[in-house]
C-alpha positions as CSV (number, residue, x, y, z in Angstrom):
1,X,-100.9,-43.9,63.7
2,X,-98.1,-47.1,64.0
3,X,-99.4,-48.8,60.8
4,X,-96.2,-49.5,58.5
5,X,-99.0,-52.5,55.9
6,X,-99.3,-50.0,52.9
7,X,-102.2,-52.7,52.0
8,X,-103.8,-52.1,56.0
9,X,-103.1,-48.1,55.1
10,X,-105.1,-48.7,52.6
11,X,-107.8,-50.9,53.6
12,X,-108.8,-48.2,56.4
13,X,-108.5,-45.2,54.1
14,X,-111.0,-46.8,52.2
15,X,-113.4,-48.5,55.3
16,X,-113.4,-44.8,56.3
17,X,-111.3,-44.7,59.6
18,X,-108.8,-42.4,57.7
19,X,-110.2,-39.4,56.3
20,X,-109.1,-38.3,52.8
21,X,-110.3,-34.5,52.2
22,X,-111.2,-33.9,48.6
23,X,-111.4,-30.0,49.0
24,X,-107.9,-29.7,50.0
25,X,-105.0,-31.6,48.1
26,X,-102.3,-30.6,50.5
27,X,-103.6,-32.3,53.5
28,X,-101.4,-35.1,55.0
29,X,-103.4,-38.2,55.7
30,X,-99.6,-39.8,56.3
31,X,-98.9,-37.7,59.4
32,X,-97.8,-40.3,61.9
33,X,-97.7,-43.7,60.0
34,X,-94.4,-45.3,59.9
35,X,-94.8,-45.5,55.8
36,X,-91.5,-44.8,53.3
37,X,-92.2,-42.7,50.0
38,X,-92.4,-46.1,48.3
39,X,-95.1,-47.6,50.5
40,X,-97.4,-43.9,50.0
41,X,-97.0,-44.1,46.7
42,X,-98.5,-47.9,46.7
43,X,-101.1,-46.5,49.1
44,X,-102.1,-44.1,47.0
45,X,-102.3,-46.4,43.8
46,X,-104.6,-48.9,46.1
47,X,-106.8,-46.2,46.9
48,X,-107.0,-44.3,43.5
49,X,-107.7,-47.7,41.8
50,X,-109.9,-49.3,43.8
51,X,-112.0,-45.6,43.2
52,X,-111.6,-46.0,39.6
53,X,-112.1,-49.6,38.9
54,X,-114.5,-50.1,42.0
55,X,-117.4,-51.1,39.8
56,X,-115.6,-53.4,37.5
57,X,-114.3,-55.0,40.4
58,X,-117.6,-55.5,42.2
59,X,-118.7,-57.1,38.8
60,X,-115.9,-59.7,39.2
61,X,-116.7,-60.2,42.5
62,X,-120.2,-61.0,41.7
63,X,-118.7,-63.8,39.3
64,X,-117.3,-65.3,41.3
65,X,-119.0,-65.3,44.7
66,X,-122.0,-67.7,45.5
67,X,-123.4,-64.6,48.1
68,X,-124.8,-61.2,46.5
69,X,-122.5,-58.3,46.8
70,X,-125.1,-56.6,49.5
71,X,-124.3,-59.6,51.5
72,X,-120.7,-59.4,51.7
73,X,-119.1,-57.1,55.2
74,X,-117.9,-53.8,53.4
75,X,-114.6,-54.4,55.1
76,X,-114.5,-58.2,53.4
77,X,-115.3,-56.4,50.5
78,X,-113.0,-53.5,50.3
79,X,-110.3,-56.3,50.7
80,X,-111.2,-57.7,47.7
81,X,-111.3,-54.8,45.6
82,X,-107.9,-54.1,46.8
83,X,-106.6,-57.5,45.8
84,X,-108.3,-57.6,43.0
85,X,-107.0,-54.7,41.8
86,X,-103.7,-55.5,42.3
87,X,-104.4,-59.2,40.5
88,X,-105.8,-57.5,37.2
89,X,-104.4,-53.9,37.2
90,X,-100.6,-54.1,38.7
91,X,-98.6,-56.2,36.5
92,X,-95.4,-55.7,39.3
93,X,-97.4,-57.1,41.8
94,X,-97.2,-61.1,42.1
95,X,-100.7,-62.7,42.0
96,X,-99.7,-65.1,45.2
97,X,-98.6,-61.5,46.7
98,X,-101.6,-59.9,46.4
99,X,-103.6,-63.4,47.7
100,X,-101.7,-63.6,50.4
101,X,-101.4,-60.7,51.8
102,X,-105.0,-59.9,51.6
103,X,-105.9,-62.9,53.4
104,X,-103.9,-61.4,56.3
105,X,-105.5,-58.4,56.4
106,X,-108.9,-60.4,57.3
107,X,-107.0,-62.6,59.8
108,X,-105.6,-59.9,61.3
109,X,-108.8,-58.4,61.5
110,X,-109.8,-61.2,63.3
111,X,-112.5,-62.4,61.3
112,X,-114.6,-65.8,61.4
113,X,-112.4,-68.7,59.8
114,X,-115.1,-69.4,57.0
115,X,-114.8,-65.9,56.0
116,X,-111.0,-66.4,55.7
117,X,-111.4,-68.9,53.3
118,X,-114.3,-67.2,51.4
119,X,-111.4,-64.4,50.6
120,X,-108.6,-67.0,50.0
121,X,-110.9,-69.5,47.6
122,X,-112.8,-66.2,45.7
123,X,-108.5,-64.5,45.1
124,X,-107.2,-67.5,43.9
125,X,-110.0,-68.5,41.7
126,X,-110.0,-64.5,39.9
127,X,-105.9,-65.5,39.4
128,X,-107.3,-68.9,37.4
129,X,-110.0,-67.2,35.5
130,X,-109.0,-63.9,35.1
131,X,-108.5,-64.5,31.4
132,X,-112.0,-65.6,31.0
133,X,-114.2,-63.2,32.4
134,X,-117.2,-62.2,31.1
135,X,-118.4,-58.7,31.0
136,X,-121.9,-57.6,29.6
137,X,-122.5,-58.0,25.5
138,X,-121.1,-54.9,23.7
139,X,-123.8,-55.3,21.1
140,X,-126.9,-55.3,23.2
141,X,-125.9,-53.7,25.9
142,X,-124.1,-50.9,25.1
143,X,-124.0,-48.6,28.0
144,X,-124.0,-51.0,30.4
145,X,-120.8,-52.8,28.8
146,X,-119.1,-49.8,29.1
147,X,-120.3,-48.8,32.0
148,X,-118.8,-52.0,33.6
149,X,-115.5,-52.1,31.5
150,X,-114.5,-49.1,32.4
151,X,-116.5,-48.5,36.0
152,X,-118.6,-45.6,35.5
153,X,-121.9,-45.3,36.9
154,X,-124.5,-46.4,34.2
155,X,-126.3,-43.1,33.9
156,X,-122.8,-41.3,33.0
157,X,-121.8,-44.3,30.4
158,X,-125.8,-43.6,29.0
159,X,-125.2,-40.0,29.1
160,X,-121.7,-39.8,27.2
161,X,-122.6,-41.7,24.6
162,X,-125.9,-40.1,23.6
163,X,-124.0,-36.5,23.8
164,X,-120.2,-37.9,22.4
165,X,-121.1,-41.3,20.4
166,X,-119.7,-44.5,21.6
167,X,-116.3,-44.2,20.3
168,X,-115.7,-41.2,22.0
169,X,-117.4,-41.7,25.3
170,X,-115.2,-45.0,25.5
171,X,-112.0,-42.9,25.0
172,X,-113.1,-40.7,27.7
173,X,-113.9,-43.0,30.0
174,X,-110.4,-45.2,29.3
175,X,-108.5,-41.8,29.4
176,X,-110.2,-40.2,33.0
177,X,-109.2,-43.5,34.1
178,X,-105.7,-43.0,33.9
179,X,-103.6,-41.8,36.8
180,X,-103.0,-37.9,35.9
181,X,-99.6,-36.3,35.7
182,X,-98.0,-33.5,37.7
183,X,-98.7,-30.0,36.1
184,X,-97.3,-26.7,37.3
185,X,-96.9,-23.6,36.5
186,X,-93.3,-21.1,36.8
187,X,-94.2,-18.5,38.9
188,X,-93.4,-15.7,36.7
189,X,-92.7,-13.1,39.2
190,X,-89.5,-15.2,39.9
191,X,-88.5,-17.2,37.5
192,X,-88.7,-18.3,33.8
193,X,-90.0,-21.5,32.5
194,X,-86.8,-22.3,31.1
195,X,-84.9,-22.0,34.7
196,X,-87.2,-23.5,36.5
197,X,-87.1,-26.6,34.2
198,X,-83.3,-26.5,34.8
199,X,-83.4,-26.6,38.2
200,X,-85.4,-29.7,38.1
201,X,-83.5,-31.5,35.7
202,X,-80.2,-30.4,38.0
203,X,-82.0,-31.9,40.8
204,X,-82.4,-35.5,38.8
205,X,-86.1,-34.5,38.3
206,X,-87.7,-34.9,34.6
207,X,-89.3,-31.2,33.7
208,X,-90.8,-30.4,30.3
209,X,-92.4,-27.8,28.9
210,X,-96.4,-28.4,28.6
211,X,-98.2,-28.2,25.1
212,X,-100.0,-24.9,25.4
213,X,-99.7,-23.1,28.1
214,X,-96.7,-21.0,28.0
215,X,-95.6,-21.1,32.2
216,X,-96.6,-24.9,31.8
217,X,-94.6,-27.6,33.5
218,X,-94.9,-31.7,33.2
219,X,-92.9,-33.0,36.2
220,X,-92.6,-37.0,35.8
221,X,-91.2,-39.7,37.6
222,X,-91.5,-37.4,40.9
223,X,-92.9,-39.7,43.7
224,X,-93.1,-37.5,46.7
225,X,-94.8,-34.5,47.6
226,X,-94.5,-31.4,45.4
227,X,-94.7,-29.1,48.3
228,X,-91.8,-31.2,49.7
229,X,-89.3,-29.6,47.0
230,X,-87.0,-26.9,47.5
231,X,-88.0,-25.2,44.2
232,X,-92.3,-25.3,46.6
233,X,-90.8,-23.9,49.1
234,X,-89.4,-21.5,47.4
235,X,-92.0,-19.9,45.5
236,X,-90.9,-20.8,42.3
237,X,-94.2,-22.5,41.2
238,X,-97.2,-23.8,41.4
239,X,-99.2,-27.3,41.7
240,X,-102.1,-26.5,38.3
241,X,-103.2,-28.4,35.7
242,X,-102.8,-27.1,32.2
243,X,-106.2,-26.8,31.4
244,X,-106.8,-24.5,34.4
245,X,-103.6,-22.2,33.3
246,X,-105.0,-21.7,30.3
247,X,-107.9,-20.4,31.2
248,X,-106.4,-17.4,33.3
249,X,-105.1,-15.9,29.5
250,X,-108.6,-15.5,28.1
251,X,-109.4,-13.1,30.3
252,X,-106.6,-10.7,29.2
253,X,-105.8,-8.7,32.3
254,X,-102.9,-6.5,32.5
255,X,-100.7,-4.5,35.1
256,X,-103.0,-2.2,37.0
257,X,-106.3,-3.9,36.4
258,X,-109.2,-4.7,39.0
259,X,-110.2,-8.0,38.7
260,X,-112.9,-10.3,40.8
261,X,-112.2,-13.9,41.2
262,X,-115.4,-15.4,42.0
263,X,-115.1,-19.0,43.7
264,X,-111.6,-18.1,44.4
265,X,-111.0,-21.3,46.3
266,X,-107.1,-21.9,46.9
267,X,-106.3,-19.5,44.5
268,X,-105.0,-20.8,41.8
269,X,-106.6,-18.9,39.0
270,X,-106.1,-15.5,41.4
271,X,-102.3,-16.2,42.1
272,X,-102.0,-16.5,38.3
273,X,-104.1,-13.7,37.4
274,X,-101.8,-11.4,39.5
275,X,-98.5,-13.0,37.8
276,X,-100.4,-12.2,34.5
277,X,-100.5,-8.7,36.3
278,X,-97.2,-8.3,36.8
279,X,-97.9,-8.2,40.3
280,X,-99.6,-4.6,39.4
281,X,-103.6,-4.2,40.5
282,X,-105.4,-6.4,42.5
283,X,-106.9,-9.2,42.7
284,X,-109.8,-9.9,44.7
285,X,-110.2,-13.6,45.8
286,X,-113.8,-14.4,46.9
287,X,-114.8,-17.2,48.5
288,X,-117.7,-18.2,51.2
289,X,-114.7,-20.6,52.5
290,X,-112.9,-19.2,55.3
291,X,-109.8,-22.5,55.7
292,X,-109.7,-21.7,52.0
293,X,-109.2,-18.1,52.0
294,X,-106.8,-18.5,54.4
295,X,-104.7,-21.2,52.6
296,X,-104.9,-19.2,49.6
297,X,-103.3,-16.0,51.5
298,X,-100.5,-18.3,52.7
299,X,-99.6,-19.4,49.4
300,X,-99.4,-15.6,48.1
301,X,-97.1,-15.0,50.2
302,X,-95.1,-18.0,49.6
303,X,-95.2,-17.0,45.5
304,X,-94.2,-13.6,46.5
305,X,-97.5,-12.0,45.6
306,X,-98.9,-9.0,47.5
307,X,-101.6,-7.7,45.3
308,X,-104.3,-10.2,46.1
309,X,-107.2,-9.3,48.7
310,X,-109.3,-12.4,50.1
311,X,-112.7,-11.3,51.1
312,X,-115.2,-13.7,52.5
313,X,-118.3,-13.5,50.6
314,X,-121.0,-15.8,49.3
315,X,-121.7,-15.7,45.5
316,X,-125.1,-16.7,45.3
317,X,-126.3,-13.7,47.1
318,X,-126.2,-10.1,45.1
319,X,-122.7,-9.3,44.6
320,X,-123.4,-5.4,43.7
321,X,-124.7,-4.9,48.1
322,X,-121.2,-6.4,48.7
323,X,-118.5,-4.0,46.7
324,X,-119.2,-0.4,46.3
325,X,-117.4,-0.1,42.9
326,X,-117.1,-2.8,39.5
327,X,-114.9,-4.7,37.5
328,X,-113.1,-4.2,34.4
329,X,-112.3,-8.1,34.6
330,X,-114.1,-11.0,36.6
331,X,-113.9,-14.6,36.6
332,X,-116.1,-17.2,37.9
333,X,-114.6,-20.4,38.4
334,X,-118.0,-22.2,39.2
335,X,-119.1,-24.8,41.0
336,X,-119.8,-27.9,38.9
337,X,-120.3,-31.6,38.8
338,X,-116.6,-31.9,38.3
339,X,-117.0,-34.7,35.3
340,X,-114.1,-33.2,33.1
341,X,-111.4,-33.8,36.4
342,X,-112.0,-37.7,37.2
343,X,-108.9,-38.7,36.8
344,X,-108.0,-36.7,39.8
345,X,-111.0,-37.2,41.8
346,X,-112.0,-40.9,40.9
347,X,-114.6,-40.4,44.0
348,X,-116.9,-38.2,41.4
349,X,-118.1,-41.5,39.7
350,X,-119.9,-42.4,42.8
351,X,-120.2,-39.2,44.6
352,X,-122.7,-37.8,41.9
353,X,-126.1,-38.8,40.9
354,X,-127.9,-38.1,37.8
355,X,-130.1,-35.5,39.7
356,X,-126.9,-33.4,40.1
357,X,-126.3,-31.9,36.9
358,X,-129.6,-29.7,36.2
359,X,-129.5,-28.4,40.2
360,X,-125.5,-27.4,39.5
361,X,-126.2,-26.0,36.2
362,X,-129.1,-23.8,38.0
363,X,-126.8,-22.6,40.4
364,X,-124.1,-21.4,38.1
365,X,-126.3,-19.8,36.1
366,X,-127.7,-18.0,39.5
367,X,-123.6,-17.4,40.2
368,X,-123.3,-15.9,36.7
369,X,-126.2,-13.3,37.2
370,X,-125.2,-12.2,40.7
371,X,-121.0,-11.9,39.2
372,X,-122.5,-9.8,36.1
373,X,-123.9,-7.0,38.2
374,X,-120.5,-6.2,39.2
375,X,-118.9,-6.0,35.9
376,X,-118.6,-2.6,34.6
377,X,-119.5,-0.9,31.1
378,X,-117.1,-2.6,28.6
379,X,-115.9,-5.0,30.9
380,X,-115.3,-9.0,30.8
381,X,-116.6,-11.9,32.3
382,X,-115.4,-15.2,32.2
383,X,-117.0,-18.3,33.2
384,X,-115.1,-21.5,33.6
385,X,-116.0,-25.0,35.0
386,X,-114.3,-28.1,35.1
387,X,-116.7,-30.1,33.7
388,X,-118.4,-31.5,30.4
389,X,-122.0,-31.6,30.7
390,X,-123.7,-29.6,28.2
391,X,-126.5,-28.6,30.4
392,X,-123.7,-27.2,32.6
393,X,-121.7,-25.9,29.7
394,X,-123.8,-24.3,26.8
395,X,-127.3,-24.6,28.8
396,X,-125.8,-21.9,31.3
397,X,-124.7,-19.4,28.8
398,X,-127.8,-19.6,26.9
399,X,-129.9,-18.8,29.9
400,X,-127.4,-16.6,31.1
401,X,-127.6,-14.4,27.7
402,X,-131.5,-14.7,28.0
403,X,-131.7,-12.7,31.4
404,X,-129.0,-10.4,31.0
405,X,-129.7,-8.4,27.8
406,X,-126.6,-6.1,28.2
407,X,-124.0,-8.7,28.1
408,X,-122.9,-10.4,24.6
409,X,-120.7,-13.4,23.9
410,X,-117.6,-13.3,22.7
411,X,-116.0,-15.9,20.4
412,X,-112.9,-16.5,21.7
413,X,-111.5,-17.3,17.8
414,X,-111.5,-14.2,17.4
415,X,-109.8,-12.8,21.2
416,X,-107.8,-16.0,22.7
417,X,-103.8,-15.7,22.3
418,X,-103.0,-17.9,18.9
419,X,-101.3,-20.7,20.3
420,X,-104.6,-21.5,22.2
421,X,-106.6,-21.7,19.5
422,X,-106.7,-25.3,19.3
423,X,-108.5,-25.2,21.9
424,X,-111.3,-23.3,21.4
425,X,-114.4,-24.9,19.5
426,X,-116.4,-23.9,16.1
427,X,-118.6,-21.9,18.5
428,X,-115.9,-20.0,20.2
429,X,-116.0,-21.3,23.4
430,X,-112.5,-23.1,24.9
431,X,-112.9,-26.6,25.9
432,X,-110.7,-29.3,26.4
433,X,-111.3,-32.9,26.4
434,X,-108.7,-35.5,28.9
435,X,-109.1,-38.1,25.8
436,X,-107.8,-35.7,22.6
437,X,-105.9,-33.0,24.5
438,X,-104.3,-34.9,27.7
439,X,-105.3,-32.4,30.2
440,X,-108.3,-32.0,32.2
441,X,-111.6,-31.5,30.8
442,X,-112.5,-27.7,31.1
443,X,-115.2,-25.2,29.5
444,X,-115.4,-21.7,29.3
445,X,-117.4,-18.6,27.6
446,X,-116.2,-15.3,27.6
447,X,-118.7,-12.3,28.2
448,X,-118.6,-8.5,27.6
449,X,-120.9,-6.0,28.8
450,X,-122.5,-3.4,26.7
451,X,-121.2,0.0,26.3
């Protein structure tokens, strides 16, 4: 690609000449740029910031430009976010830095020599007033403050405080907003927590164990790739967020069980489900996606794990044409709005519209209903989603339980593993919040069919 400007790397990842795929983490959108571990990492903090602060920055723009922000070129505009961010988010960044270098992005670009100093006079009069600011009145506008502050679309900021009360919608929107930490998880098929954590710190790299879950892993102060390490390549662990480790347990398989993973996807909850196994049993990984299915059986083999079968498959159709027998255990990682993982996909703010959340919650619970006819006589079935919208929470196991007669909930007080239970609500069901428990936010509601 030749470009070695992290702020130009950044300017096109954002005007959309560089694509950034959002269903697969591992893809390299570096591949070819003359760019040092240092300069990515800046990259990435451009792009990640201007995606979580983008409204709050289009609000100071709006201060302080005499044109309306519809007026202004998107690429003019993605400039400023990114200098604006750096001005009033990235205390190691000079101001005259951050001026400067922007307004050589847009001569570079060749543009008009009145728009030059429209980005030049706007930057340096943000660095003189940056301390004075206004932002919508806290008392009369609640939301909408909030909703500015922080840069979540209105509708969310409305909808968190109505369902969490202010003080806690604000401390989830302040803590999704925060760049989130590596989590993975020691393979168990090859190594303990404890050696793996050694091997790290050996290498110069801070490990720790995680809170909860018990193959849990913070890595910090890592700047490159985790699939770059030695310890990757490996097999020794893998890339997961605590929340989504966690979730694996409450279904309580052991060695020689048949389980279903429903919305496999890359596998995560199926590689751990078969180290839960003891490698013993199998695993079936569904999934309609083929690239995914096919990333997922590449990373079994690199964790050493031979008991997982993809199948291609698409859950929203009747699941009990598709397999001849059923499941003692099946898990349906669902597809969801994604509100409870922000702080690793900032793009959700504006990639979601109110509209979103019944439609999704309609097509879980149409996922849930096609995943129970597969489960067998005294089986389980777990249904997780990354997200925190009642509707899509508690809205889809009510109207789950209404339809299916022969399943019952389980409250998860009374069947999670004890050093979980922290985690799981008055109402038996585990959720986790990113503002009180530092981790993703996830739900799930365990289900057991009728004897």
């Amino acid at each position: 690609m030749g470009i070695n400007n992290p702020r130009e790397f950044a300017l096109r990842i954002l005007n959309g000449y560089i694509k950034k795929s959002q269903s697969d983490d591992r893809e390299d959108i570096f591949r070819g740029c003359r760019l040092d571990e240092r300069d990515r990492a800046f990259v990435n903090n451009l792009v990640q910031g201007v995606f979580r602060q983008r409204l709050r920055l289009d609000w100071i723009i709006e201060q302080l430009s005499a044109f309306p922000l519809k007026k202004i070129d998107k690429e003019v505009l993605n400039v400023l976010r990114i200098a604006l961010y750096q001005i009033f988010f990235m205390d190691r960044v000079p101001e005259s830095a951050a001026v400067n270098e922007s307004v050589n992005l847009v001569r570079a670009a060749r543009m008009p020599r009145h728009v030059i100093s429209f980005v030049n006079g706007l930057l340096r009069t943000a660095c003189r007033q940056r301390g004075v600011l206004k932002f919508p009145d806290r008392e009369r506008e609640r939301a909408r403050y909030l909703s500015v502050y922080h840069s979540y679309p209105l509708w969310l900021a409305d909808k968190w405080i109505r369902e969490l009360g202010e003080d806690n919608a604000e401390a989830l929107m302040s803590a999704q907003n925060d760049f989130p930490g590596l989590n993975i998880r020691a393979n168990s098929l090859r190594i303990s927590r404890d050696a793996l954590i050694e091997i790290f710190l050996h290498d110069g790299i801070n490990a720790r164990p995680l809170a909860w879950s018990p193959q849990g892993i913070a890595v910090e102060g890592h700047r490159g790739r985790p699939d770059a390490l030695d310890a990757f390549k490996k097999g020794l662990f893998q890339v997961q967020d605590q929340a989504a480790q966690i979730a694996s347990y409450l279904l309580s398989v052991r060695p020689g069980d048949r389980v279903l993973d429903i919305c496999a996807g890359l596998g995560g909850k199926s590689s751990h489900l078969a180290e839960l196994m003891a490698g013993r049993g199998q695993v079936i990984a569904l999934d309609s996606d083929k690239v995914k299915l096919a990333s997922l059986a590449e990373n079994a083999d690199r964790l050493g794990i031979n008991n997982i079968l993809p199948v291609e498959g698409d859950a929203g159709r009747p699941l009990s044409s598709l397999f001849e027998y059923r499941f003692k255990r099946v898990i349906l990682d669902a597809p969801c709005s994604g509100l409870g993982v922000i702080s690793r996909h900032p793009d959700i703010k504006w990639n979601r519209v109110k509209e979103d959340i019944p439609r999704l919650a309609a097509t879980q619970e149409k996922f849930l209903n096609s995943a129970a006819s597969v489960v067998e006589k005294g089986g389980k079935l777990l249904y997780v989603v990354c997200t925190i919208s009642r509707e899509e929470n508690e809205g889809v196991v009510e109207g789950f339980l209404k339809t299916n007669g022969d399943f019952s909930r389980v409250d998860l007080r009374k069947r999670a593993p004890e050093w979980c239970l922290d985690l799981i609500d008055d109402k038996g069901f585990y959720r986790t919040w990113p503002h009180i428990h530092k981790m993703d936010g996830f739900f799930a509601a365990l289900f057991r069919k009728d004897d």
